[in-house]
N, C-alpha and C positions, 0 to 999 in steps of 0.2 A: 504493500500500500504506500504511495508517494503522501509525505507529508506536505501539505500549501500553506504557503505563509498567506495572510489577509490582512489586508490595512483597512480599518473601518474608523470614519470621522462619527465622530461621536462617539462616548464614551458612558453614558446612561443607560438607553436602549440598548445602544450598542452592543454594552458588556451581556446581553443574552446571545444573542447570538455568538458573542466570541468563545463564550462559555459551552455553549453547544460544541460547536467545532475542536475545542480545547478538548474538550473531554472524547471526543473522536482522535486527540493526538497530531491534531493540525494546531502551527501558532499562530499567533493571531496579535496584530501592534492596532491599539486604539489610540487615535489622534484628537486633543482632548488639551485643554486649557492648563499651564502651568503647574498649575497648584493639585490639579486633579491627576494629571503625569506621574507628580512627587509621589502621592497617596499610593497611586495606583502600584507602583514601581517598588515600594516601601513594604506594602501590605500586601498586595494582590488584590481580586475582587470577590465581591460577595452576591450570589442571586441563590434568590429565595425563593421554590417553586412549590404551588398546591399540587399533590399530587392524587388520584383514586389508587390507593392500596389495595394487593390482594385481600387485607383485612378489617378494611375501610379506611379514609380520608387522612391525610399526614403530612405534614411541610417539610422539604429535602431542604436543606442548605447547603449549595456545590461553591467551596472555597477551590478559588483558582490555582491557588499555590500547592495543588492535591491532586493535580491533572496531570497525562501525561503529555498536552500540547500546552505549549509558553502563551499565557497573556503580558503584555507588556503595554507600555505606552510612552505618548512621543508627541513632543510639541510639533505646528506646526512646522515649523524652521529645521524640524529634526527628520519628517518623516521623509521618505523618498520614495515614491509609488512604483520607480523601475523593481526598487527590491522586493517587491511581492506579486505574487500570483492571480490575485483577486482584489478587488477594491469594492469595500461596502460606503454607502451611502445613507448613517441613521441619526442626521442632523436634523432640524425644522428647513425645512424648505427657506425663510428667511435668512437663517444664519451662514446660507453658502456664500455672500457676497462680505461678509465681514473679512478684515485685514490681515493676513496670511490663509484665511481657507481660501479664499478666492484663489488667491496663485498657487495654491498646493492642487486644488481640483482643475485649476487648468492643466499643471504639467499630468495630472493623472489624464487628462484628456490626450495631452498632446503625446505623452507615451504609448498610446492603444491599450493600457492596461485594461484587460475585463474589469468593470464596474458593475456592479447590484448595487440600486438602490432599494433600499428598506425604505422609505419613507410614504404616508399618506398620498403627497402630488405627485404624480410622476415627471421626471425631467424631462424639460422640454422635447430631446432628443429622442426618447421613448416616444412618443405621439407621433414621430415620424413615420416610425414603424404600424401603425395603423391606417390599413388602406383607407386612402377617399377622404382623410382628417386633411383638415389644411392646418399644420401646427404654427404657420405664421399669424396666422390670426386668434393666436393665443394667449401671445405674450402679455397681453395686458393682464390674465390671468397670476405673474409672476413677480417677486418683490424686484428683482432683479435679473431679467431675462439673459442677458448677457455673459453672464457667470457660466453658461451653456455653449456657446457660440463656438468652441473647438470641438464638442464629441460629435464623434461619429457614431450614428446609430447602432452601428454592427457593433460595436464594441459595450453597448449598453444594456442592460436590460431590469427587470422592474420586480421586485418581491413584497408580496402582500404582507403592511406590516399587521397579522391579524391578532397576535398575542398581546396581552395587555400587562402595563410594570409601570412601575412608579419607582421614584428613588423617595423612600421613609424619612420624612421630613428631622427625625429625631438623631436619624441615623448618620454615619460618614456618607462621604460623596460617592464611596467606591460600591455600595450595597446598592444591590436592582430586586425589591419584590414583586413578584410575578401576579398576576390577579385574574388573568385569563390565558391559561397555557394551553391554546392553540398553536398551527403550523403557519411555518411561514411558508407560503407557496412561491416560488419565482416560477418567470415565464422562462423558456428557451433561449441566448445569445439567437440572432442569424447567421453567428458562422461557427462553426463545429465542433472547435477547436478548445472551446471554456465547457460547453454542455459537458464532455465528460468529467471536467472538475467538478462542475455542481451534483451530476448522478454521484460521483464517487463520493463527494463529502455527503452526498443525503445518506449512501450506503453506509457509511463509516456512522454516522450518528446513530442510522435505525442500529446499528446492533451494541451500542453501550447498556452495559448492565450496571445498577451500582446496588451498593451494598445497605439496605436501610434496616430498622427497626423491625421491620414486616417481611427482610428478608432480600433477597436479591431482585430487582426489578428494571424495568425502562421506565427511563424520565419521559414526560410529555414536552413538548416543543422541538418539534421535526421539521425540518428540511425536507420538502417537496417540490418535484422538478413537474414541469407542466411543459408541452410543446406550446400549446395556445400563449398566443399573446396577450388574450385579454382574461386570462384569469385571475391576475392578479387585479384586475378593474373591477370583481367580484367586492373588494371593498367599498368601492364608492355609493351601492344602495345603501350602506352600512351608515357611512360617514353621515349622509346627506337625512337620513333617516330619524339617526340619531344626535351622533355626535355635535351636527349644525348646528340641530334642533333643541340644542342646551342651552343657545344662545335666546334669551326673551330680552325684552324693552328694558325692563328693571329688574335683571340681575340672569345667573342663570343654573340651569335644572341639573337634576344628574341623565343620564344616559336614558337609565332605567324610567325615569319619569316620562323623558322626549319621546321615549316609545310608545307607553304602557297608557298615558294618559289619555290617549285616543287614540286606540288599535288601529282602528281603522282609516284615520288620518295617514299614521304611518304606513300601513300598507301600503295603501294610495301612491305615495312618493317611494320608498320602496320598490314595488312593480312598475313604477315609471321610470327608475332610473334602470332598472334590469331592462326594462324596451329600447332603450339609449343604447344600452350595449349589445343587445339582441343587434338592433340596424346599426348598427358600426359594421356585426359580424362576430360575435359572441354567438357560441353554440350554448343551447340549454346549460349544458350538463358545465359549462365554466364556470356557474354561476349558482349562489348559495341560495337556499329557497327562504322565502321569508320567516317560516315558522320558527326555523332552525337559526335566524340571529334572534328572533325575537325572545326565545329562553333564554340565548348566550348574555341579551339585554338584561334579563332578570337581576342578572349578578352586579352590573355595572351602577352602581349605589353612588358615584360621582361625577361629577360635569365632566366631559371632555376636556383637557387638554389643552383645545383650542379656544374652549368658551372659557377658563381658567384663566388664559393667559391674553384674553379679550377685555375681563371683567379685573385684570389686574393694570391695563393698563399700555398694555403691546401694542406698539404699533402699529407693525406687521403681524401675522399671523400666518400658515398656511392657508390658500383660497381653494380649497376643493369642490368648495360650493360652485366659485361662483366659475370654477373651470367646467362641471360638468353642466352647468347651466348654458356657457359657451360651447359645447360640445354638441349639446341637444340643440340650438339655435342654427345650427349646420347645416343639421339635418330636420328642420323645420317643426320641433318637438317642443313645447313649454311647460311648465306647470305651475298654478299657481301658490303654493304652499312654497315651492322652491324660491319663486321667484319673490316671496315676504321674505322667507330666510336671508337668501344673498341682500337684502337691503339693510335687514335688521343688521348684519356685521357690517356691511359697506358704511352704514351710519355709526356704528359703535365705533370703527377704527376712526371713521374723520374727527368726531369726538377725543379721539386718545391722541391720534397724532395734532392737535389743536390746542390741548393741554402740554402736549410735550414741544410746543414749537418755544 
């Protein structure tokens, strides 16, 4: 088995994934702010995952420094994208234009290193890859579009971030707790050449055992390779459903509520965004059925992320919304629940950045 080294921005999220792969025995260098390098480089990292036990329900905690592949970490200025194999992308879509990522993900562009993005939006360069998209008329969707302008599509490609984790506010910077250990799905490269790296590292993960209370078992949060391109778009009924949908007038909800408080609301927007990617060219079977996020909602007891850091005062934020609303305008699709949401944040941001001028 060839070991892959993987460089991932981001060091939060990040650290699940690298943790997965670690414990498959591939290393893994997180590119990650100063102070969180030190931490991380000093201690190792910490994720904390709910697990269903042979015996019922139990919390794993997989310390990095226990693995048999290297987590590390590496300031911008440090890291070098020629040295690794793979390059993950699990930053907020706003933070790729700040002062050294910008020039570290260009030279990751301008080297052809394979790239996975992990993130909610997909990189401009991704959209390419969708027949009949016109991704120029996108940008306006992006805080900073240009931060994209070197990759090459062929060298890109896009993984559902569908697992859910937080960093424990009580906790150091280096702990990721896990809250919904689902897969991450990535779509296929278009050239042929990284696909077997992603099949081999899903193999390598699907067969880690480790050693718990309950006995010898497999962790949840796998690596899944997908040929379709638009599988990983299977999140966006999710986001636009829920996640947006945390976003209200005066203040905002948990996930669980955006959902549950009118089923049928959410469905509605839900199977309209699944008809978006139906007409793009999404086969059925790429796409998650409602029933089956609407329990996985049950659990989610917190605002999203994005309404979080809306209601905190961000300027920026990722616009998932208001891209797949661009998306569905293409192809001559609206709705209008979607289209209150994209305003309610469009208004919240002009609000924050207005305060922040």
């Amino acid at each position: 088995m060839p070991a892959y080294k993987t460089m991932i921005f981001g060091a939060s999220y990040g650290s699940l994934l690298a943790t997965k792969l670690a414990m498959a025995g591939h290393d893994v260098t997180l590119v990650c702010l100063p102070a969180e390098a030190e931490l991380i480089n000093a201690e190792g990292t910490f994720v904390r995952l709910p697990v269903r036990g042979p015996k019922g329900p139990l919390q794993v905690e997989v310390a990095s420094r226990a693995l048999p592949g290297r987590i590390s970490a590496a300031t911008t200025d440090e890291a070098n994208p020629t040295d690794f194999d793979l390059v993950g992308l699990a930053m907020q879509e706003p933070q790729y234009g700040a002062p050294g990522v910008r020039q570290l993900l260009d030279a990751t562009a301008k080297a052809k290193v394979p790239c996975m993005s992990i993130m909610n939006m997909p990189p401009l360069p991704y959209l390419k890859r969708i027949p009949g998209l016109d991704a120029s008329k996108l940008k306006h969707c992006y805080t900073d579009p240009s931060v994209w302008d070197s990759f090459d599509p062929d060298f890109l490609t896009l993984c559902s971030p569908d697992p859910q984790g937080f960093r424990p506010p009580e906790e150091k910077a280096n702990v990721l707790q896990v809250t919904l250990p689902t897969n991450f799905k990535v779509a296929a490269f278009d050239i042929d050449a990284p696909n077997a790296m992603l099949q081999q590292m899903q193999a390598d993960i699907e067969a880690v055992r480790v050693d718990t209370e309950q006995g010898n078992i497999e962790l949840p949060v796998k690596l899944k390779f997908h040929r379709s391109v638009f599988v990983p778009l299977a999140k966006w009924a999710m986001l636009l459903t829920g996640n947006y949908r945390c976003v209200q007038r005066d203040g905002a909800r948990s996930i669980r509520d955006a959902v549950h408080t009118d089923i049928e609301v959410s469905r509605g927007v839900y199977d309209w965004v699944k008809e978006v990617c139906l007409k793009l060219g999404a086969a059925p079977e790429d796409l998650v059925p409602f029933e089956k996020y609407a329990a996985a909602a049950e659990g989610l007891a917190k605002p999203s992320s994005a309404a979080r850091a809306l209601f905190a005062g961000a300027p920026n934020i990722e616009r998932v919304d208001l891209l797949v609303q661009s998306v569905a305008a293409q192809i001559g699709m609206r709705n209008a629940t979607v289209d209150e949401t994209v305003e309610m944040v469009t208004t919240r941001l002009a609000e924050n950045r207005k305060k922040a001028a």
